[in-house]
N, C-alpha and C positions, 0 to 999 in steps of 0.2 A: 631588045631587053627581054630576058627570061621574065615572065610570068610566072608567081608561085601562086597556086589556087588557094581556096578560102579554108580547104581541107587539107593542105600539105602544112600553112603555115599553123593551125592547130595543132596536126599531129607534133612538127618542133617546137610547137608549147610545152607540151606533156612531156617532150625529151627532156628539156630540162628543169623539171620538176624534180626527179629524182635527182639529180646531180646538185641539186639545192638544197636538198633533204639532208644527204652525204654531207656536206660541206658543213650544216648548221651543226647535225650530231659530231660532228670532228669537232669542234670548237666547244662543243659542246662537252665531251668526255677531255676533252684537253685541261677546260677548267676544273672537270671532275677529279682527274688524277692528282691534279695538281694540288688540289684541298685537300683530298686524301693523304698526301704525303704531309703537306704540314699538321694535319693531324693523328698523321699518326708519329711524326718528330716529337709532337706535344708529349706524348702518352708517354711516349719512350723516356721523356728526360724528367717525366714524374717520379721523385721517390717515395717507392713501394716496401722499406723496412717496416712501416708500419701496420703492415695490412691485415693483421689478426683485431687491431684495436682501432676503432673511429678516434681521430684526433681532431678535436674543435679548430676552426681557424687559426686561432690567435694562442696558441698554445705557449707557454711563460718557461723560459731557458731558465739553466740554472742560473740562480744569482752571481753575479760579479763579484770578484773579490773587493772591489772598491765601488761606492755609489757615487753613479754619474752626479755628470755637472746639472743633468736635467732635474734627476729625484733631490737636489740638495736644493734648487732652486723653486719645487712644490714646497718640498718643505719646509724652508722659508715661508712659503706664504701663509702655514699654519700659525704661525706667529705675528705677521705683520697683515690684522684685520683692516688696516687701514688702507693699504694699498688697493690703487685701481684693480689691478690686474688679479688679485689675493683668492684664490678660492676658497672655497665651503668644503665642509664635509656633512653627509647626509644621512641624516639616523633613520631606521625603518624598525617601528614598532607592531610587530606583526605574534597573531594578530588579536584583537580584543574582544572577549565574547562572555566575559564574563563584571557585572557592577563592582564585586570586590578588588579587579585586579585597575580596575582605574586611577584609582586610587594611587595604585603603587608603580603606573607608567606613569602619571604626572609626578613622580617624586624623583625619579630616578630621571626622567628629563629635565627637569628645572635644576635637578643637582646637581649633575653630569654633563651634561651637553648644553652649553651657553648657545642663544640665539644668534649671536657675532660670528659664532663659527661653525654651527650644528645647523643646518634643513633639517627637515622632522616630517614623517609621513609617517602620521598611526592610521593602520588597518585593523578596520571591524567587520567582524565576521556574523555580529548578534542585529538583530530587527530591531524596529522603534520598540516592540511588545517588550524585548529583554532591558533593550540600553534607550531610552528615549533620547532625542535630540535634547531635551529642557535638563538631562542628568547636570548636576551641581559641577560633577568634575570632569567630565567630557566637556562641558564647555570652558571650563577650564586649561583644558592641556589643548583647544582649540582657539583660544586666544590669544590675538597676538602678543598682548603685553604682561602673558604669562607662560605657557607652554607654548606656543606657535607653533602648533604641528598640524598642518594638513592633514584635514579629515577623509576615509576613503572607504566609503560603506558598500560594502557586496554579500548584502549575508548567502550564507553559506559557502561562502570562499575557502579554501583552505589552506593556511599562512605557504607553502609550499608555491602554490597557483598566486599568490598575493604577488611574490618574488619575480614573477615574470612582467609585473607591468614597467619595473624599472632595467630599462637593458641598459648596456655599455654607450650608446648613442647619445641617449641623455645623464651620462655618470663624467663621461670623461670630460666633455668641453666645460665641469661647472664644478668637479668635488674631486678632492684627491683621495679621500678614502667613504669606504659606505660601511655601517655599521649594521647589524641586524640584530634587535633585544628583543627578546620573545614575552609577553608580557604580565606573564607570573612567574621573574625574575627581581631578583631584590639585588641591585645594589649598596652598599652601606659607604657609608663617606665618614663612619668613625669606628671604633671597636679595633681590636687584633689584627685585621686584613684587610684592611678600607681599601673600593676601588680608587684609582688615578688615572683617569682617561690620560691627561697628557703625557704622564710616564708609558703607559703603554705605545701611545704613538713614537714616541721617542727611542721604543725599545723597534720597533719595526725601520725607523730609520736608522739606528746604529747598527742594527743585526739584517739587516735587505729583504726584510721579511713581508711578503704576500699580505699573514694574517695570524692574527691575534688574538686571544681570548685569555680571560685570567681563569683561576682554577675554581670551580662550579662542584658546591655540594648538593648532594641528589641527582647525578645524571644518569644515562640510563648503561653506559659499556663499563662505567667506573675508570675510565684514563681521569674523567676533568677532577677528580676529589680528593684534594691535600690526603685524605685523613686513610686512603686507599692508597697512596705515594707518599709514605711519608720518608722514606729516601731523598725526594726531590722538593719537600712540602715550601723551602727556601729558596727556591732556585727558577730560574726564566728556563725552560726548555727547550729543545728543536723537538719537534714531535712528526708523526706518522697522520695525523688526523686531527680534527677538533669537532667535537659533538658539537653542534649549534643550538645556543644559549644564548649569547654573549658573543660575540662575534667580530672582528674589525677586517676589513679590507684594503687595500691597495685600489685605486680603479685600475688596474692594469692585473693585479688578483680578481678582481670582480668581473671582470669583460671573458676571462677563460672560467669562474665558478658559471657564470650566468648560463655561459653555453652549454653546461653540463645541464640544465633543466628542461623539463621534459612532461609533458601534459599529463601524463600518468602518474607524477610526483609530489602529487599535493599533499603530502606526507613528510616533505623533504629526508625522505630514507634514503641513504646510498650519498648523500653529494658528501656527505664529511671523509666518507673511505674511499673518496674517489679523487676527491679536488687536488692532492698531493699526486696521484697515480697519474692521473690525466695531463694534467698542468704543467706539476714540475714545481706545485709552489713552494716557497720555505714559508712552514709553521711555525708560530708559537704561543707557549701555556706560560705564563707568570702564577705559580701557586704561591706566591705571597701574598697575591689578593684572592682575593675569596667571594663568590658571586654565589644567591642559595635559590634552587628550584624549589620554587615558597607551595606548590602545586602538591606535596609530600608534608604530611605533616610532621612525622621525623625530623623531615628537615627544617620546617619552620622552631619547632623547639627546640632544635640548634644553634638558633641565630644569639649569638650575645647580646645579652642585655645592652651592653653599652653598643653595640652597634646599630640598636633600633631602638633607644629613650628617649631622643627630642625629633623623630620622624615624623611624630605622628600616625606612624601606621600600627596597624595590628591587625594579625595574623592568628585568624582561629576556622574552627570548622574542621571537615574530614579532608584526607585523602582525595582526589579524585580518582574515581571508581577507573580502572583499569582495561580496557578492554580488549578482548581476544579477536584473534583474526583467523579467517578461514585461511584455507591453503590457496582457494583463489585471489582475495586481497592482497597477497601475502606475494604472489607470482608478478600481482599488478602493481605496485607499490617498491618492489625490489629491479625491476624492469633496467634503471638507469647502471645496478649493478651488474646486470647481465649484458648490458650494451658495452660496456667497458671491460669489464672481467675481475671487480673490484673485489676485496674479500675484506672483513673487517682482520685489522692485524693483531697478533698474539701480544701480551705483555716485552715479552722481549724483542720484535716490532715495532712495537711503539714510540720509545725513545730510543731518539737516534746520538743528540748531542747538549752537553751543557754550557750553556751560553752565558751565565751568572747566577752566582750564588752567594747570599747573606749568611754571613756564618755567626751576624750576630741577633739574628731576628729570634725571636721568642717562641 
């Protein structure tokens, strides 16, 4: 029998080490190419039409000519509060920083938005110094067997930033649409142009509409104000935009507005001239009703007598003071429009279609 010495069978150790090395790197780059190519199949069958403009996830197709069996069966449940299964929809009064507008978000919640069908999250932007917890009508619109709205204090928040603690995650499994009332706004429930929450809902269900807002005097581009349109001051419109006042949603409008926001935004400048751009959503204005930015005093001496005589409230004081913005603000605050490429639209822009008209309103 051949004898192999202590030093030949080392050296055919070392031999095949290298042939082991070889062997693992083969198997090795085998699996490498191989990922490579599914990834790069991936990339390939990405479509890239869009690639001038970030599109959110969940971006909203145009409407259907007919509403599914799904949105006729939410909407049903708008109406039948008794059902198990029945969802809510959820107001966001954003946000509160000042003692006289409390006043007028507990009026417009208890008068507008019933507890049966309305959630209610008011945000406060002001300290105990401004608005103490013991205020007479915060605890008011904080009780449940009066306002019922969840309280949610961050002073110095700003309504914009407020907007992001509610995502599409907690909107869709519980509420079929989300509302945002800013809250020196005056709803009126009598006079010339009383709101109608449930007609407006109804008008988003018959028309596939994302979202909704009735027509608002005192805004700041002049589309929301009858008396600036009075071409249309009678009519439901499809629009370009809606300045956010007064506001309604779709959760399925809300889950593509939400992702348009953006930490730089606490201003919420840009999402109204974008939400349509981005989205795809269909809009609408009802200037039959009439909603007043009370913030203008103008506009609060606008308000009809009879539409604020058994409220309760009243509306005095100045103006609030107006304030300017540097060019850097101005860069930081507009951000969301330059991510997108949004531009506010011209008059002829604006409206796009008419969806109904009263031809015998006053």
């Amino acid at each position: 029998m051949t004898m192999i010495s202590t030093r030949q069978k080392t050296r055919m150790e070392y031999q095949f080490i290298p042939i082991l090395i070889l062997c693992f790197l083969s198997f090795y780059l085998g699996c490498v190419t191989q990922r490579m190519k599914q990834v790069s199949n991936f990339i390939t069958n990405i479509d890239l039409q869009e690639d001038t403009i970030y599109t959110p996830p969940h971006k909203i197709h145009p409407p259907p000519p007919r509403i599914s069996n799904r949105q006729q069966i939410d909407d049903n449940d708008d109406n039948n509060h008794d059902s198990h299964n029945a969802k809510m929809n959820l107001l966001l009064i954003n946000s509160i920083g000042r003692k006289e507008n409390l006043k007028l978000a507990l009026y417009n919640k208890v008068t507008h938005f019933p507890s049966d069908s309305w959630a209610c999250i008011a945000f406060v932007h002001a300290d105990e110094s401004t608005l103490p917890d013991t205020n007479h009508h915060l605890q008011k619109l904080e009780n449940p067997n009066i306002g019922n709205c969840q309280i949610l204090r961050l002073p110095g928040t700003q309504w914009g930033h407020f907007l992001q603690f509610v995502p599409p995650a907690l909107v869709s499994p519980s509420y079929n649409h989300v509302a945002i009332l800013l809250d020196d706004i005056f709803l009126p429930e009598d006079g010339p142009s009383p709101i109608h929450v449930p007609t407006l809902l109804k008008h988003m269900k018959d028309y596939n509409l994302q979202s909704i807002s009735p027509g608002v005097r005192g805004d700041h581009h002049g589309w929301m104000d009858p008396l600036g349109q009075r071409e249309y001051q009678n009519c439901l419109m499809n629009v370009q935009a809606i300045e956010i006042y007064f506001q309604i949603f779709t959760a399925e409008g809300w889950e593509c507005f939400y992702h348009l926001m953006h930490y730089s935004g606490g201003k919420g400048w840009c999402y109204d001239v974008c939400f349509k751009n981005v989205c795809g959503a269909s809009l609408g204005i009802d200037y039959r009703m009439v909603a007043y930015h009370t913030e203008m005093k103008e506009v609060r001496a606008s308000i009809p007598h009879k539409a604020i005589q058994s409220t309760g409230l009243h509306f005095h004081g100045e103006s609030k003071e107006k304030k300017g913005y540097s060019p850097e603000e101005i860069a930081i605050n507009s951000f969301v429009c330059q991510k997108y490429d949004c531009t506010k639209p011209t008059p002829e822009e604006f409206m796009l279609d008419t969806m109904q008209c009263d031809s015998t309103k006053d």
